[in-house]
SEMAR-899621 format. One line per 2 residues: number of its first residue (from 1); their letters; for each residue x, y, z of C-alpha. Coordinates in pm, 1 decimal. Example, Ala and Ser with C-alpha at 12.3 -4.5 7.8 and 13.67 -1.06 7.14 Angstrom:
! residues 2
1) AS) 1230.0 -450.0 780.0 ~ 1367.0 -106.0 714.0 $
***
This chain:
! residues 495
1) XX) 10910.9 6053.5 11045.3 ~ 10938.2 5929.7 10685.9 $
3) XX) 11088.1 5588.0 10543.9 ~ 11343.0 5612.4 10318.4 $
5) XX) 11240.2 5458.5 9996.2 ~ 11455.6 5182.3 9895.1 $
7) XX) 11670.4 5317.0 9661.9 ~ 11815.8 5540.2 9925.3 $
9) XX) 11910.2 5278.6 10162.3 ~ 12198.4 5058.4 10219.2 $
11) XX) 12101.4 4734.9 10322.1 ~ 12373.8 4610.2 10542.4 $
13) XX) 12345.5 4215.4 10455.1 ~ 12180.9 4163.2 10821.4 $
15) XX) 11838.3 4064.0 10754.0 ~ 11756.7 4120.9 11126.2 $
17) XX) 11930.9 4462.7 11122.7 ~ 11805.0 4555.5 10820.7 $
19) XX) 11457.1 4498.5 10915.2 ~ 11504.2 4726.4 11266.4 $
21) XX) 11645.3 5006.9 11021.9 ~ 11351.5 4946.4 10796.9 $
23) XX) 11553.9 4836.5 10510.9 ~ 11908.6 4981.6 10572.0 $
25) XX) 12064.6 5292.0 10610.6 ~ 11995.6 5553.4 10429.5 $
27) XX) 12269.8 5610.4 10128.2 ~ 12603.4 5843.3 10159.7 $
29) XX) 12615.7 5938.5 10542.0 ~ 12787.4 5900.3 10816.4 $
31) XX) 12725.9 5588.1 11090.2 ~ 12906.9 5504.9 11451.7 $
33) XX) 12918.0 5184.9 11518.8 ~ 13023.1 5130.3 11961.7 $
35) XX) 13101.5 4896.2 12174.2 ~ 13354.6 4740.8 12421.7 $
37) XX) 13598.8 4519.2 12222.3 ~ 13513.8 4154.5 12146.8 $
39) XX) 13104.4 4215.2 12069.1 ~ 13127.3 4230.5 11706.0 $
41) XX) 13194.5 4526.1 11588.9 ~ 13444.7 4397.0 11319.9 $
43) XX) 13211.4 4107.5 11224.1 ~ 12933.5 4373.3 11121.4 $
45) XX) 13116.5 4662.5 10955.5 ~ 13262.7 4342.9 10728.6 $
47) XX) 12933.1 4191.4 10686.9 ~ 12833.6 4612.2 10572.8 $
49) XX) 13105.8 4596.4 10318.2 ~ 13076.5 4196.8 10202.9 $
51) XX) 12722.3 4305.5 10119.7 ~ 12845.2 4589.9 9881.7 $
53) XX) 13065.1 4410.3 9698.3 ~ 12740.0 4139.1 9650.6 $
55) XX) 12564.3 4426.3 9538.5 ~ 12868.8 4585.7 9274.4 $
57) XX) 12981.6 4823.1 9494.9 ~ 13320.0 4967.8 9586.7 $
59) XX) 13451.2 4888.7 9927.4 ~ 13693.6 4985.5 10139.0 $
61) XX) 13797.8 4898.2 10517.2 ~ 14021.6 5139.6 10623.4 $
63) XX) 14192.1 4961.3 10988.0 ~ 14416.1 5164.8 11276.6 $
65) XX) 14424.1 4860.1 11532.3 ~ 14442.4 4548.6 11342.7 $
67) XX) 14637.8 4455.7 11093.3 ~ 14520.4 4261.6 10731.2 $
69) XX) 14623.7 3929.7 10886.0 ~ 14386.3 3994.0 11182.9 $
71) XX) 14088.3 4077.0 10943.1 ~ 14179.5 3797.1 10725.5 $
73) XX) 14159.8 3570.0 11037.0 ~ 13784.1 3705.2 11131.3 $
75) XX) 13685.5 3610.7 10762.7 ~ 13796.4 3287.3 10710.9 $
77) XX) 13650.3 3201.8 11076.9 ~ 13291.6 3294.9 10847.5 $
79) XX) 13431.3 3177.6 10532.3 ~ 13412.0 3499.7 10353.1 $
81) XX) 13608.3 3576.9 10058.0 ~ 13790.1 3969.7 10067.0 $
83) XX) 13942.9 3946.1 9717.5 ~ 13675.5 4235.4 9603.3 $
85) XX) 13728.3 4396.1 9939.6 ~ 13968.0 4683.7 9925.1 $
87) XX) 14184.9 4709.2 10315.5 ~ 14416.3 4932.6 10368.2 $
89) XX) 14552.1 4887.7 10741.6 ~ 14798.3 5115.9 10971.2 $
91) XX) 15112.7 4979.0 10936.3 ~ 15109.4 5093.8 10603.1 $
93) XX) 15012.8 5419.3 10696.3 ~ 15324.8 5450.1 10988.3 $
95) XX) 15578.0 5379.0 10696.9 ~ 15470.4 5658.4 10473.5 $
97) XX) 15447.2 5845.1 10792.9 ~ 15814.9 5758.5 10882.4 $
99) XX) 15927.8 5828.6 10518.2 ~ 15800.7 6162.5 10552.6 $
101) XX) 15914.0 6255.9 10878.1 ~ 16320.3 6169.3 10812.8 $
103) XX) 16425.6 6504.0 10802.7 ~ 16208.1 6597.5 11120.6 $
105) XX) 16413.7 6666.8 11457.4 ~ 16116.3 6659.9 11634.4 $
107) XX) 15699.1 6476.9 11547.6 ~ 15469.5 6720.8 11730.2 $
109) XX) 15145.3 6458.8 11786.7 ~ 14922.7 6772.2 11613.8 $
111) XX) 15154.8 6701.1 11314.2 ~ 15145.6 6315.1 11317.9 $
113) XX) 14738.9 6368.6 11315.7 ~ 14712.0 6634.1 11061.8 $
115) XX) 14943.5 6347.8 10890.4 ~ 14789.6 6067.2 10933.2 $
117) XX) 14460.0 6228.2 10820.7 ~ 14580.6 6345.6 10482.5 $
119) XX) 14735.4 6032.8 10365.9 ~ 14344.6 5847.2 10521.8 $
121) XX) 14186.2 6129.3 10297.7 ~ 14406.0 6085.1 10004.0 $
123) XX) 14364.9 5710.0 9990.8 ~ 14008.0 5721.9 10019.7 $
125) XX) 14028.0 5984.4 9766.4 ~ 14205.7 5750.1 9533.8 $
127) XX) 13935.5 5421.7 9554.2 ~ 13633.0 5638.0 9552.6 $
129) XX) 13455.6 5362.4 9748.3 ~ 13046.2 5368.3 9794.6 $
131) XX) 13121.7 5246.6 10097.0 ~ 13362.3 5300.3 10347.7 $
133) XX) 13442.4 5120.3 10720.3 ~ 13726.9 5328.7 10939.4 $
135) XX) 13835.1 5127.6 11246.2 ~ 13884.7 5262.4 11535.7 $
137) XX) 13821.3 5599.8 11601.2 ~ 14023.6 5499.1 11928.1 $
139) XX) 14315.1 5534.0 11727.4 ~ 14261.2 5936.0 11628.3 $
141) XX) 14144.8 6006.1 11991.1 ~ 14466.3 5934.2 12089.6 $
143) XX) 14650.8 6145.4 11876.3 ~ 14422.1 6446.8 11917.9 $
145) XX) 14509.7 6521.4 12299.8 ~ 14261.7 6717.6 12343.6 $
147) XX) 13876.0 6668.7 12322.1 ~ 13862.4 7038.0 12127.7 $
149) XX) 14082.3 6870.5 11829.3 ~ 13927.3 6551.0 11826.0 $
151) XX) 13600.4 6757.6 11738.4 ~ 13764.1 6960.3 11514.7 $
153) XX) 13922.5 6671.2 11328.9 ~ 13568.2 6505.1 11321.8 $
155) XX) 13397.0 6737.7 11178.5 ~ 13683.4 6809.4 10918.5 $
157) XX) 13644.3 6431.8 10820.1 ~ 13266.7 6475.5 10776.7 $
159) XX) 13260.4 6762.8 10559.1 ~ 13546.9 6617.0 10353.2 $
161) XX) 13314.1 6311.0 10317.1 ~ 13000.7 6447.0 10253.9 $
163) XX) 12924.7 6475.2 9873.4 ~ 13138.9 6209.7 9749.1 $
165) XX) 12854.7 5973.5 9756.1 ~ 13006.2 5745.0 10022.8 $
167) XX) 12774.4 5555.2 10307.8 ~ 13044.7 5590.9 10587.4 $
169) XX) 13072.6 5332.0 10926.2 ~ 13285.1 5453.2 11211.4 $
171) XX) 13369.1 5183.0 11501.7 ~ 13467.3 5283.5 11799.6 $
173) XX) 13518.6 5132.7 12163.2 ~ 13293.4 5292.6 12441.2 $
175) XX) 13500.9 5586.6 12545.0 ~ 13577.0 5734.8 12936.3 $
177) XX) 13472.2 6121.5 12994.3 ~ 13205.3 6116.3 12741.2 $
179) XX) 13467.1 6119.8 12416.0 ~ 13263.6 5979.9 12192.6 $
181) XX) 12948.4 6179.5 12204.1 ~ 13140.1 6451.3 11990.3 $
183) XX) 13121.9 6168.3 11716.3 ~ 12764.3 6101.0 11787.6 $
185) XX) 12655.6 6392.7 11796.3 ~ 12741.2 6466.1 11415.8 $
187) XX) 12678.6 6129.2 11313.2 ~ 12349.0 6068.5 11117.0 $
189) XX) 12315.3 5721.7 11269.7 ~ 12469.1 5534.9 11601.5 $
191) XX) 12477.7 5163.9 11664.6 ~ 12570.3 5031.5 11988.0 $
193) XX) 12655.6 4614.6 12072.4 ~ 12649.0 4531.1 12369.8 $
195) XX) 12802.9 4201.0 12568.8 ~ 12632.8 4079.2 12886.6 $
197) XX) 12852.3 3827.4 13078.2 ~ 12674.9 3512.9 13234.8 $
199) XX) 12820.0 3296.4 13496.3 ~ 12766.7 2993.8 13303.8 $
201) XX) 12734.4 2941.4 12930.9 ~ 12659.6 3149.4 12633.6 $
203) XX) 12745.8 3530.7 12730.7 ~ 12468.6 3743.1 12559.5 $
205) XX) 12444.5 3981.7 12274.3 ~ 12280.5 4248.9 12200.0 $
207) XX) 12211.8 4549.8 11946.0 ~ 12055.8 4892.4 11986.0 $
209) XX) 11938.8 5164.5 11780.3 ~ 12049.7 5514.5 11939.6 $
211) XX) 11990.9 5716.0 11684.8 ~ 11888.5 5750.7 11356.8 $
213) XX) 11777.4 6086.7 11152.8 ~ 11440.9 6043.7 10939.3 $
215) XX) 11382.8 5676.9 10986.9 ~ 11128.7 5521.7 11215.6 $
217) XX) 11352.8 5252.9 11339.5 ~ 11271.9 4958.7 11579.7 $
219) XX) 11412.6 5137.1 11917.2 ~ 11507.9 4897.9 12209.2 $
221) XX) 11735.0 4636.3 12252.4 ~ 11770.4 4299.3 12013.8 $
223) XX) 11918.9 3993.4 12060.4 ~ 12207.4 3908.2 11874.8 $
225) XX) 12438.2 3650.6 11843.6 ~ 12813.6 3553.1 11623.2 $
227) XX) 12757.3 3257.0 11449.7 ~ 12989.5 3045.4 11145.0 $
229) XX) 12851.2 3315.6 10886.6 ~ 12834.7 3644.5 11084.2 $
231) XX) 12626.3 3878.1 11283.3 ~ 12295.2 3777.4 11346.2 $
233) XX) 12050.5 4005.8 11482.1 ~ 11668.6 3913.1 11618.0 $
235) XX) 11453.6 4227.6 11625.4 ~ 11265.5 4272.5 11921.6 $
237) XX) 10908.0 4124.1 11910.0 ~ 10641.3 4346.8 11883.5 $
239) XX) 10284.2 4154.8 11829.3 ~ 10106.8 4466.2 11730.2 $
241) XX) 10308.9 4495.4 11391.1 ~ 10148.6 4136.2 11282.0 $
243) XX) 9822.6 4036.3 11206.6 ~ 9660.6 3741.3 11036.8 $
245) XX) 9309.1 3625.0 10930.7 ~ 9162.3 3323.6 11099.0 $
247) XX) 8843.3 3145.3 11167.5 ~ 8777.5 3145.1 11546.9 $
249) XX) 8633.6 2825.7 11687.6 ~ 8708.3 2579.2 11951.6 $
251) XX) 8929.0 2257.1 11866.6 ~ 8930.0 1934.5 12057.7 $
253) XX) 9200.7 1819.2 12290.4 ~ 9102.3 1431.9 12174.3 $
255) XX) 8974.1 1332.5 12494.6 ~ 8599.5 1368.4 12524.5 $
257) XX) 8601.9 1387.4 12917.3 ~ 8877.8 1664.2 12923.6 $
259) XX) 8692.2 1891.9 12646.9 ~ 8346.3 1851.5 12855.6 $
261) XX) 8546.0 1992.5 13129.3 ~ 8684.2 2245.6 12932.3 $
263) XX) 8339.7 2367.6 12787.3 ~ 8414.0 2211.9 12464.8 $
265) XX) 8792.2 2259.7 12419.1 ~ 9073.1 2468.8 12376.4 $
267) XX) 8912.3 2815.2 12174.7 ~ 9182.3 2935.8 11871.7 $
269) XX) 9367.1 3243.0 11975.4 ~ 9421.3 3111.4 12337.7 $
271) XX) 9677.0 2965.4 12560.8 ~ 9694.7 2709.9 12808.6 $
273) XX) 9877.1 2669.2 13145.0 ~ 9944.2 2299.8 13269.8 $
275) XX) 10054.7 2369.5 13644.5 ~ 10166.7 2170.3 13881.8 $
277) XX) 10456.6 1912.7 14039.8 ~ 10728.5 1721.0 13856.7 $
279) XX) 10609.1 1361.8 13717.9 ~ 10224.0 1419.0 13750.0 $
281) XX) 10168.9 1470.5 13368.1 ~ 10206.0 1809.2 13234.9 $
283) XX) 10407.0 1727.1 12930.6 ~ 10224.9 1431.6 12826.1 $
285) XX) 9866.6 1624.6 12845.6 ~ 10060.1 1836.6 12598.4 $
287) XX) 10179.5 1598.6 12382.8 ~ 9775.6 1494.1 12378.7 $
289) XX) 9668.3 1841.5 12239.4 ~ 9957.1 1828.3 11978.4 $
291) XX) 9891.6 1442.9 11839.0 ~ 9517.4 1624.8 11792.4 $
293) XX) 9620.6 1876.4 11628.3 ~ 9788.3 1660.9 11400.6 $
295) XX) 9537.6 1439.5 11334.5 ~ 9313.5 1713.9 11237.6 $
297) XX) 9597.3 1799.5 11003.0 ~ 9708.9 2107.0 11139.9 $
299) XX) 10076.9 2170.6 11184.7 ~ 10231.9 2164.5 11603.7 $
301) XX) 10531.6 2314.2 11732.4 ~ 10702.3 2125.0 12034.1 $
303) XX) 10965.3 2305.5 12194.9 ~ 11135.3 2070.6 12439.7 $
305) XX) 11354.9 2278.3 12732.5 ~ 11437.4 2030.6 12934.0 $
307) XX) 11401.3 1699.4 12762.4 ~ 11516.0 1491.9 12409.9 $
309) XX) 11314.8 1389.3 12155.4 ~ 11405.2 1019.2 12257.5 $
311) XX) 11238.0 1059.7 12560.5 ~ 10978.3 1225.3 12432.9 $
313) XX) 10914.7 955.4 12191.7 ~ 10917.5 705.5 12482.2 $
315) XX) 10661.5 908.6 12666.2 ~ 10418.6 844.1 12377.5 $
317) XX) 10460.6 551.9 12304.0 ~ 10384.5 453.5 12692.4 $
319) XX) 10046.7 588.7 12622.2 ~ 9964.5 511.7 12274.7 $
321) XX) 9998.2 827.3 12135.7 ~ 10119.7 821.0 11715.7 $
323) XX) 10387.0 1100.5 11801.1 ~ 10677.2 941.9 11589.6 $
325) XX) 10400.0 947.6 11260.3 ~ 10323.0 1287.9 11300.8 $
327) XX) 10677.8 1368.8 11339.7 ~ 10793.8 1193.7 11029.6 $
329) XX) 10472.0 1348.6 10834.6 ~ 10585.9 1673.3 10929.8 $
331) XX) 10298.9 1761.0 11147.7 ~ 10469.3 1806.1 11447.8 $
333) XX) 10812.1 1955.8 11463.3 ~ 11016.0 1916.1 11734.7 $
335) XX) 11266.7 2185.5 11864.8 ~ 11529.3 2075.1 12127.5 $
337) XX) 11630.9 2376.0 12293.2 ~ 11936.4 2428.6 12527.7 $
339) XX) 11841.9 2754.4 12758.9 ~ 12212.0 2767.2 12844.5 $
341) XX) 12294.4 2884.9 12469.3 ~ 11993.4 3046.3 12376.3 $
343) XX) 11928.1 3428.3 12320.4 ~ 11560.4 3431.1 12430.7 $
345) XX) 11493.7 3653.1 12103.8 ~ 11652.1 3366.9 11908.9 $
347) XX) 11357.3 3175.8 12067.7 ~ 11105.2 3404.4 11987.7 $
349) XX) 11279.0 3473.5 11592.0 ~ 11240.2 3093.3 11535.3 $
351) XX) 10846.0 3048.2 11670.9 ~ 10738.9 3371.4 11453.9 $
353) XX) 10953.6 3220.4 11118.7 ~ 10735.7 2878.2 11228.4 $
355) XX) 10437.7 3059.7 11246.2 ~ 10456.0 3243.3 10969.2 $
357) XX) 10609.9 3034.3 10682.8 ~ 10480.2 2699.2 10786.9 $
359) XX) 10127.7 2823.1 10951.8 ~ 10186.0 2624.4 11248.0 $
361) XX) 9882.4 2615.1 11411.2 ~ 9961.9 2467.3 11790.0 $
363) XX) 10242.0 2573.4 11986.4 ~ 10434.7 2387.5 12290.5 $
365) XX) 10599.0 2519.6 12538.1 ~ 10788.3 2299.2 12737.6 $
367) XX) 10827.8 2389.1 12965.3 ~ 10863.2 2752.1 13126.2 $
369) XX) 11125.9 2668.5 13397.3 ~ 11376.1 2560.0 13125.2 $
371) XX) 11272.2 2932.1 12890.3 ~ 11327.5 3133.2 13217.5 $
373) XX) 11655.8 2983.8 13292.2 ~ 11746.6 3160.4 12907.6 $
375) XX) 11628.0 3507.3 13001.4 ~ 11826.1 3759.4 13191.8 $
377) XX) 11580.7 3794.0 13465.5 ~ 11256.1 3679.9 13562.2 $
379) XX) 11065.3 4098.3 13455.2 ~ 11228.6 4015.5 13105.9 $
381) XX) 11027.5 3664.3 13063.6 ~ 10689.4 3806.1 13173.7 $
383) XX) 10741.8 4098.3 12899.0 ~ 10890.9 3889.7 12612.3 $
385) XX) 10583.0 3602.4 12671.9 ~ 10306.3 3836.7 12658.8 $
387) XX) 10436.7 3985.0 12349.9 ~ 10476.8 3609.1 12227.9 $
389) XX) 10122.1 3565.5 12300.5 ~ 9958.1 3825.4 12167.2 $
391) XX) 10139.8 3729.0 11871.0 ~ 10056.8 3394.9 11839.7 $
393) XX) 9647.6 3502.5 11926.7 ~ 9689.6 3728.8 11654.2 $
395) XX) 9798.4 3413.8 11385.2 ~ 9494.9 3216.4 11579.0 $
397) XX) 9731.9 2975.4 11771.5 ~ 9677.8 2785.4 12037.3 $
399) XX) 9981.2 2757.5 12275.1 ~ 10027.1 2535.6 12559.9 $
401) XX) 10263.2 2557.9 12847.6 ~ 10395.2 2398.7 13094.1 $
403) XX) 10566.4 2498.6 13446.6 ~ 10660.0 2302.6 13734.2 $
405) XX) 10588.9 2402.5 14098.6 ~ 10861.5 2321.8 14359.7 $
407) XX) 10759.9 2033.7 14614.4 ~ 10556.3 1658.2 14561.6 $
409) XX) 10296.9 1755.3 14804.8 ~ 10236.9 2005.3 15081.7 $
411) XX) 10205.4 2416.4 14990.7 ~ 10325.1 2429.2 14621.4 $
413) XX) 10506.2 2743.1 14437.6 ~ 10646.5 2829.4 14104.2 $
415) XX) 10971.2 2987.7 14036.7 ~ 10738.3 3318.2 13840.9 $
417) XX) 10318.0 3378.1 13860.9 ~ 10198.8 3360.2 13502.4 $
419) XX) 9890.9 3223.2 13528.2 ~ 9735.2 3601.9 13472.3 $
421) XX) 9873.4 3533.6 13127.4 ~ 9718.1 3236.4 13040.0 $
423) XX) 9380.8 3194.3 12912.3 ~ 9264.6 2892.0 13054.6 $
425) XX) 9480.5 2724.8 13374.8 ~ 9498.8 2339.5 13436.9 $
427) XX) 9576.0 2243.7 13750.7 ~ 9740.7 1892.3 13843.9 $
429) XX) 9771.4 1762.4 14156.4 ~ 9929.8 1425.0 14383.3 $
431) XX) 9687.9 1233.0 14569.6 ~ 9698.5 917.0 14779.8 $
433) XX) 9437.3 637.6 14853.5 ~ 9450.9 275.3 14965.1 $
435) XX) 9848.0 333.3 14943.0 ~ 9834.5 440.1 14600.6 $
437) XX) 9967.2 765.4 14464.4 ~ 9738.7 908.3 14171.4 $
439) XX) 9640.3 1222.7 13992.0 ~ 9415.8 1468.1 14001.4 $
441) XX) 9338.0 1694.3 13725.0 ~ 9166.2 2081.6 13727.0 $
443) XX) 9043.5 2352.1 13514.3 ~ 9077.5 2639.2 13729.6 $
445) XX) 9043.1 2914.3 13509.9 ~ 8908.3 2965.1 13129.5 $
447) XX) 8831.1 3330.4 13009.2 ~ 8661.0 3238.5 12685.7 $
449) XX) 8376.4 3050.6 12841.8 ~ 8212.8 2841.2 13085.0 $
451) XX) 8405.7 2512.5 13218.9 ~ 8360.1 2257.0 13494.4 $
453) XX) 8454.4 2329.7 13828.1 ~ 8511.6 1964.0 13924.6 $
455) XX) 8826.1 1812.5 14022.8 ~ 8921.7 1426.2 13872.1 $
457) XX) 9142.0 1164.1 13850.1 ~ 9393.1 1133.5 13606.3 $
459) XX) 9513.5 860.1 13472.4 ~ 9767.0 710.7 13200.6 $
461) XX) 9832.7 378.2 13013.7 ~ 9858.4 208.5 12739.3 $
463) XX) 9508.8 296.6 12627.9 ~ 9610.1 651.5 12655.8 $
465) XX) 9516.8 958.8 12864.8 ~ 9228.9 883.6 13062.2 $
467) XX) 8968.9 1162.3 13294.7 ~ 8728.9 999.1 13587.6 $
469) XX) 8436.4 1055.6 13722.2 ~ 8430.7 1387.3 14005.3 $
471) XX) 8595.9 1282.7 14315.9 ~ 8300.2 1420.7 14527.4 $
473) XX) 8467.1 1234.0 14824.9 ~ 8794.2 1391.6 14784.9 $
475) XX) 8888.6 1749.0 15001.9 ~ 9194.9 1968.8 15010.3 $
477) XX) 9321.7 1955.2 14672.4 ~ 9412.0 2276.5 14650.1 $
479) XX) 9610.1 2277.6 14988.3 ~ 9828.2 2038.7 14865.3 $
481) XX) 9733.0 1771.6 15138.3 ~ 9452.5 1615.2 15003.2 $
483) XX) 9242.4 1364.3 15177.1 ~ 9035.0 1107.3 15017.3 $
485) XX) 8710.5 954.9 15215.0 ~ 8556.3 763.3 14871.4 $
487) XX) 8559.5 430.5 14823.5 ~ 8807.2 232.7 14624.9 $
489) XX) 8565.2 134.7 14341.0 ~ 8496.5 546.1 14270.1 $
491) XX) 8886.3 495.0 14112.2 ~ 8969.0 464.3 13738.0 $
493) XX) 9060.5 113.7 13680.9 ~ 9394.6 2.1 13570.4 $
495) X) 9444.0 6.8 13168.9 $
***
């Protein structure tokens, strides 16, 4: 299939829909726009017209269902300005009809809709627009009766529109017994939003590509979402479009004992799994990797699910780590993220922008249990987070993650498996001895190299992160039960 060059398309003032139409739609045909009332239908055929005025264009919104008031209103909710905007809405349309039809005994609906589209045509004859918005097509199917007309009218309305040099969008709600595939069918292009209702919180948008002749367009759905400003629309990730130079290499973690068990650290490219119970250190080992980062002056992304950046703050100062510096430097950027109003390709639009403008070179992920509770379903985050990380190995970032299993102690299990997507797997553990509760840390997988198989104590205070000797004395770990036959003196002292 070929591109249009960019003369020939009409960019539609979306950057995210623009870029899954390649650059717009191609100039001076015909587009159906569908969807069930209330997912934005309005908001983007205005946004389609807004951005031809921008450009010196002529353009015209042509409404059957809602009257100027009612557009005006969806406007000023974005603070957009219509004065260049030409609208021409029904009830004006009903009182020339009514004018005409005095002397009628009788208004066969045939008539009123051979009516009603000669005074459409004649007006849009009169403003010669570039581009033109009719809403709804609901509207006409009405007064057609029968399926037969409502084709006939169609493709009436197409031929009288094509060569007049007009890029045409038709809305139209999702119709019963298949009404509207007579429309698609001659359309060159069809849209269709989409609303998916959540039991709690932000109900979810989304945009897909049906159809669209001679352009090699970005098929699937995209999350979308109506913000102050408009229609925003985050194409759907796909890591082998991007690519990036980089020098591979290992990079330290900034603790000495946790890199030896590594096999010298965390190799570019990768990602990193911190696994285990609530409280026994995940985010804080983390936090470690992204202060070293920093201090080798590379820029880290923390994306905090679950927690804010108050606590996070307190979390490193408990352990000496120089967070808040980094932080102010610009280093580290912090993203507080509420799952319960995030679209996860919103997630996904702002950690490629961060990667790609700012060369962030250490992503956090914090943690997995808060990301999943934004997707749709569990199949949806193991697809969207192995596109995410091939991306991210393709810039030569290292990501780290972190997921909570359910339980303190005993048989341990995680809400999804994706430690066959990780790289290299940390595993962290509960332990007691002499009535004392303490850590135990794991590397229990690393595909880029060798690493140490030993399991040891972990430890934090003020002097910071801390890794022990082996516990050679210490069994069942990976049960969940542990028992510890060692000594007391084999411990990490207190800081």
């Amino acid at each position: 299939m070929s591109v249009p060059i960019k003369n020939d398309v009409c960019t539609t003032g979306i950057a995210g829909l623009d870029e899954i139409l390649r650059g717009g739609l191609p100039r001076n045909r015909l587009y159906l726009i569908k969807g069930n009332p209330g997912v934005g239908k309005t908001t983007l055929a205005l946004q389609f017209l807004l951005e031809g005025v921008r450009q010196g264009e002529k353009a015209l919104y042509i409404t059957l269902s809602e009257t100027r008031e009612e557009i005006q209103a969806v406007a000023q909710s974005h603070a957009w300005d219509l004065d260049g905007l030409g609208v021409f809405e029904l009830s004006a349309l009903e009182h020339q009809l009514a004018q005409e039809s005095q002397n009628t005994v009788f208004h066969p609906a045939e008539i009123e809709l051979n009516r009603t589209t000669d005074i459409l045509l004649k007006r849009i004859e009169d403003e010669k627009p570039a581009r033109l918005v009719i809403d709804s097509l609901s509207e006409l199917r009405l007064l057609s009766d029968t399926a037969l007309r409502y084709r006939r009218q169609m493709l009436s309305l197409k031929q009288f529109l094509s060569g007049r040099d007009i890029t045409v969008v038709m809305l139209d709600d999702h119709a019963t017994g298949g009404g509207d595939l007579h429309v698609q069918s001659i359309a060159h292009g069809v849209l269709t939003l989409e609303q998916i209702e959540s039991d709690y919180g932000l109900e979810r948008r989304r945009l897909k590509v049906n159809k669209l002749r001679g352009v090699n367009f970005s098929s699937g759905f995209h999350d979308a979402v109506i913000l102050a400003g408009g229609l925003r629309v985050f194409p759907r990730l796909v890591a082998s479009e991007h690519s990036s130079s980089w020098d591979p290499g290992a990079v330290q973690t900034g603790v000495p004992a946790l890199d030896d068990m590594l096999g010298g650290g965390l190799e570019r490219g990768t990602s990193c799994l911190l696994l285990g119970p609530a409280g026994t250190g995940k985010s804080t080992i983390a936090l470690q990797f992204a202060v070293a980062a920093a201090e080798r002056g590379e820029r880290a992304l923390f994306c905090l699910f679950e927690e804010s950046l108050s606590t996070l703050l307190l979390r490193a100062e408990s352990v000496s780590l120089p967070a808040k510096k980094h932080i102010d430097s610009g280093l580290i950027t912090v993203l507080a993220i509420d799952p319960v109003e995030l679209a996860p390709g919103e997630f996904v639009h702002r950690v490629r922008e961060r990667v790609q403008k700012e060369r962030v070179r250490f992503l956090v992920v914090d943690s997995l249990n808060g990301y999943l509770q934004a997707m749709p379903g569990v199949k949806f985050l193991n697809i969207q987070l192995h596109e995410l990380l091939a991306l991210l190995n393709r810039y030569g970032v290292v990501t780290a993650m972190t997921m909570a299993q359910h339980g303190i102690v005993g048989q341990m299990s995680t809400p999804i498996d994706l430690t066959y997507l990780a790289d290299t797997v940390l595993l962290l553990r509960y332990f007691e001895q002499n009535g004392r509760i303490r850590k135990a840390l794991s590397v229990v997988k690393k595909r880029t190299g060798l690493h140490e198989d030993a399991i040891r104590e972990l430890k934090f205070g003020r002097s910071g992160l801390r890794v022990g000797e082996p516990l050679t004395n210490f069994h069942g770990v990976l049960t969940g039960v542990p028992l510890f036959r060692g000594e007391a003196t084999e411990m990490l002292p207190e800081a």
